[in-house]
N, C-alpha and C positions, 0 to 999 in steps of 0.2 A: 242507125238510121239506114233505111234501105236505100241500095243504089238509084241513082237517079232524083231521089227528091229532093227538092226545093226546101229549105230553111229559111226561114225569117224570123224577126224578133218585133212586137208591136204590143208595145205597152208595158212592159215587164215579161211576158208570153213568147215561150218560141212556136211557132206556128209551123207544123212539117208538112206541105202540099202532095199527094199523090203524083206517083209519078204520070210521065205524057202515056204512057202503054201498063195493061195488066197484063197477070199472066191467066187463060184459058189453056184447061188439058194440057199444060206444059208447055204452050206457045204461045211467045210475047203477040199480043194484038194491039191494035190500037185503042185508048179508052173507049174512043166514041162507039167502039162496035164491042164492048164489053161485057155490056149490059142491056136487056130488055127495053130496059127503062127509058119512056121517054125524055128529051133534053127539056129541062127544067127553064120555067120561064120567067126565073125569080132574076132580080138585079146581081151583078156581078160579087158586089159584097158578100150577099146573102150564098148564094152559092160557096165563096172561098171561104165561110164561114161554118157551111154545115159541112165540108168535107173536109177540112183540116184536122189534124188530132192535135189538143192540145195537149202542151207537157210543160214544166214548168221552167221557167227561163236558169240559167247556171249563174246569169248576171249578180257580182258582190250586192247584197240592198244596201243602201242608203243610210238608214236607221241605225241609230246611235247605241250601243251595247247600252242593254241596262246596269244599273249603277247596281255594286255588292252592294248587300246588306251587311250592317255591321254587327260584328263579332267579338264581344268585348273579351272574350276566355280564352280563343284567340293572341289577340293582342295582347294580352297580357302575359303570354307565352313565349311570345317573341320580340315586345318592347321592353325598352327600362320606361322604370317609372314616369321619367322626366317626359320620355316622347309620348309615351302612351297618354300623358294627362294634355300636352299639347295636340295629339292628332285625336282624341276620343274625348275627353271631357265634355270639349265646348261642340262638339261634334252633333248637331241637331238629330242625324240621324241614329246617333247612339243614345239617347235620353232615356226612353222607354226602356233598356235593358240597363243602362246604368240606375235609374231611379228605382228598379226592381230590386236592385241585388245591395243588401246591404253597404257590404265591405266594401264593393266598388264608389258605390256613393260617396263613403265618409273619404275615398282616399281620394275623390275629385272636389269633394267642398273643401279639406283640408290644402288641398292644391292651390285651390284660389288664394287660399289664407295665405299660404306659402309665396305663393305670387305678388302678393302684398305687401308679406311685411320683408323676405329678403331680396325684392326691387333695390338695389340702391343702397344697402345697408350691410353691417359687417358682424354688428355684435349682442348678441339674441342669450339670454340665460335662459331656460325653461326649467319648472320646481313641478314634482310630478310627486313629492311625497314631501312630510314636513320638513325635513331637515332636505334644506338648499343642495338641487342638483344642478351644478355648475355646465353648462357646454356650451363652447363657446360658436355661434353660429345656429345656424337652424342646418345646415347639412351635416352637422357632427352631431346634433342630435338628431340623427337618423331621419330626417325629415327627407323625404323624395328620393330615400335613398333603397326603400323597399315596399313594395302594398302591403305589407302589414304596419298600421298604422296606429296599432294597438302597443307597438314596440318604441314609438318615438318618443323621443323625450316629452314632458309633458300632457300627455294624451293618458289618461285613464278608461281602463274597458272593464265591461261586466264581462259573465260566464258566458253569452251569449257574444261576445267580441264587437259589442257596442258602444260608442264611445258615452261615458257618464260624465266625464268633468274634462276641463282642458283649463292649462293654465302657460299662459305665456306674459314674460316678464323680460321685454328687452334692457339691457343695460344702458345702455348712450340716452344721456336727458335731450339731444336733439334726434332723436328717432322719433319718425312718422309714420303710420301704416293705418289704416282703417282697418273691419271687417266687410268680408263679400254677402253680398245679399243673402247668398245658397246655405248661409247658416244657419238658417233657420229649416234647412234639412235636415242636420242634427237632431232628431224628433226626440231621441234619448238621453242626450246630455241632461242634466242635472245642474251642474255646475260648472260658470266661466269666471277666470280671473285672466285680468287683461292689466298691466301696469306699464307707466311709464310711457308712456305712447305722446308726449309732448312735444312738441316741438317748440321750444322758446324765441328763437328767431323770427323774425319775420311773418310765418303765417302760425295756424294753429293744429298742427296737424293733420288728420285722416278724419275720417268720418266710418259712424257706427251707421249700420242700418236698419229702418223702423223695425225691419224683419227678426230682429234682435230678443224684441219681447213677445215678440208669437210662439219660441221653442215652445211645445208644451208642458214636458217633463223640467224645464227649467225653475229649480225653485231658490238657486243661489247665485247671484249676479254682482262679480266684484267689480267696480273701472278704478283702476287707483292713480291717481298723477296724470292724466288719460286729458290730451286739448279734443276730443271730438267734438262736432257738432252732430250732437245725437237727435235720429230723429226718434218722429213717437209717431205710431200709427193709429188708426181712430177707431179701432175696436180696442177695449181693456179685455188683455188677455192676465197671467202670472197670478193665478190664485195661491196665496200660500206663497209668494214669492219674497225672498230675504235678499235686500238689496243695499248694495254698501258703494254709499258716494265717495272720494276722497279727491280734495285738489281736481276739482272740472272748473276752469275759467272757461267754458263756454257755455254753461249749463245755462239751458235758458225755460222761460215760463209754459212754453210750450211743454217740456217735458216734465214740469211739476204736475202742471195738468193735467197729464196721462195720467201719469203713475199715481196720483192719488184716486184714481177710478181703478186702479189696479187693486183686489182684496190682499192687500199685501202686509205679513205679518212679521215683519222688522225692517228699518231700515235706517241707516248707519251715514251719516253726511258730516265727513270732515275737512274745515277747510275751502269749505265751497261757499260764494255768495249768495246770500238768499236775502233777495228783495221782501219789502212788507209784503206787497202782492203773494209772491211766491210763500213766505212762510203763512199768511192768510189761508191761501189753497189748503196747506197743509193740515192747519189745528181747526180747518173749516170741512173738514174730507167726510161727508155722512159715510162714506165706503171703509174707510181707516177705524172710522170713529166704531164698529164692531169686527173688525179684523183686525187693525193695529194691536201688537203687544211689546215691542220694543222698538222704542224713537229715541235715537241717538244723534243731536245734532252740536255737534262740535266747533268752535272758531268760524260761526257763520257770517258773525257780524250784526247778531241782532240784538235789538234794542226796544224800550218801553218795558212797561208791563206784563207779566206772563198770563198768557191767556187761561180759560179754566181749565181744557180739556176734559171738564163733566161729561161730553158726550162718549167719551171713549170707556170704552164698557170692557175691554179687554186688555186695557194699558197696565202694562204689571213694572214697566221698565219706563221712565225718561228721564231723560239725562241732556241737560242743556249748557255743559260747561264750555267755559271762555267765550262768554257771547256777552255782552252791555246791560243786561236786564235789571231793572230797580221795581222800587215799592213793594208789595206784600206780599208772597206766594198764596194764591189761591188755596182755600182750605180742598177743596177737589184736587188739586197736585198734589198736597199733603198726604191725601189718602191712598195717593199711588203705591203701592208695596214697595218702590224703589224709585227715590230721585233724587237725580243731582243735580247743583248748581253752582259748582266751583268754578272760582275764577271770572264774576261777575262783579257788577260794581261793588261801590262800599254801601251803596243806599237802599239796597236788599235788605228786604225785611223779613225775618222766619220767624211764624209765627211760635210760640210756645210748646203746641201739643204738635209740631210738625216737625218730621224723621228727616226730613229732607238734608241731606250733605249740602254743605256752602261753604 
């Protein structure tokens, strides 16, 4: 700043005033005899206005640093698992990079799972091939314990490191745990087994989410021992879907309803109550009645007469053992390529020319 002048600051602007004298041929004069120019007869403002230079003020702004973008390759670099699913996961502004990238996805929806089921709980078996792979815990079976999540116990991945099946099987009959909505992210899974998830005390468990039967690739869906209150969502999705009930005392009508809108081509119910209503739904399903080919319902508690199942055009398998049923078997059942009816009353009737077990 040249000697002599005046600084000031107005508005965020520092404003640098000319000095009281120029310099002429090398000798300081006074401004007013500087210049030709007559004295301007503008208002005071307007003058200190057009002869200031402005420059821009050094004043810190105000404004708030804008917020990083997030970095999930990054972070993954430099967190463990554990914090990386805490500070990025649920992280709104990491979604769009997380929901892009595979492998990230399954190892934050598997998170949730993991947040689930070892909340509170100590002892988790996971079976990831036939013969029973014992571990005791979900963090001994590598669960949050690396992003490849193709290596945890129970998790099955294709050649593309997508997850196809997953199978969790807590030990403890009072363990609770639902599933998280985001599993229906899994767009590749194929197949879930899910057992044991009871809680016999007091309440009934965790709960499953409608989100459940949207997977799309989902064509095998085991719940074994399982108290959820499953919901059902109001689109039928699961074409081709193989689905095995066992032991649900919460199963309710709601979810018959779905799922016989579902084109679903087996399904296995043992042990579970089925009201008249409910088995109604079922041997009344136009949707079943050409996609059904194996109904397997076991210790349901049903009773009466066996209905015909003439509509079922694709039924090569049913099987209705230890349930109450009397009077005649339907010559339409009879013509089933395969059915059974062990363990029914004594007042079961089989006809002559009918294959039917009893």
């Amino acid at each position: 700043m040249d000697g002599g002048a005046n600084a000031r600051n107005v508005e965020g602007f520092q404003f640098t005033e000319p000095s009281a004298s120029a310099s002429v041929d090398g000798r300081m004069m006074p401004s007013a005899l500087s210049s030709d120019t007559p004295a301007s007869t503008s208002s005071p403002l307007e003058s200190a206005l057009s002869s200031a230079q402005l420059v821009p003020s050094t004043a810190t702004s105000s404004d708030p640093s804008p917020t990083p973008t997030c970095d999930i390759t990054a972070s993954m670099a430099t967190l463990t698992p554990s914090r990386f699913y805490n500070e990025c996961c649920s992280s709104q502004e990491c979604q769009l990079q997380i929901r892009s990238n595979n492998s990230v996805n399954q190892f934050c929806v598997l998170g949730d799972m993991y947040s689930k089921f070892a909340n509170g709980n100590t002892t988790v078996t996971f079976v990831s091939t036939p013969a029973a792979v014992d571990m005791r815990g979900l963090a001994s079976g590598m669960w949050m314990q690396n992003f490849n999540v193709c290596s945890w116990n129970g998790v099955v991945c294709d050649a593309n490191k997508s997850i196809v099946s997953l199978t969790l099987k807590p030990t403890a009959t009072n363990y609770a745990a639902g599933l998280p909505e985001s599993i229906s992210r899994l767009t590749s899974m194929s197949k879930l087994v899910v057992q044991n998830t009871v809680k016999f005390t007091n309440d009934s468990g965790g709960d499953s989410p409608s989100s459940l039967f949207t997977i799309p690739s989902l064509t095998d869906l085991q719940l074994l021992n399982v108290g959820w209150n499953i919901g059902a969502p109001t689109a039928a999705e699961g074409a081709g879907l193989r689905l095995d009930l066992r032991v649900l005392p919460n199963l309710n009508a709601a979810l018959i309803s779905y799922v016989t809108k579902m084109p679903m081509v087996y399904l296995n119910m043992v042990s579970v109550a089925l009201t008249p209503t409910m088995f109604s739904m079922i041997y009344s399903s136009a949707v079943w009645a050409t996609s059904m080919q194996r109904l397997y319902l076991w210790k349901c508690g049903l009773t009466g007469e066996i209905p015909s199942f003439a509509k079922f055009t694709s039924l090569a398998v049913l099987s209705l053992n230890s349930n109450g049923f009397g009077g005649t078997i339907p010559d339409s059942v009879c013509a089933i390529s395969a059915c059974s009816f062990v363990g029914n009353t004594a007042t079961l009737i089989v006809p002559a020319n009918c294959n039917c077990y009893t």
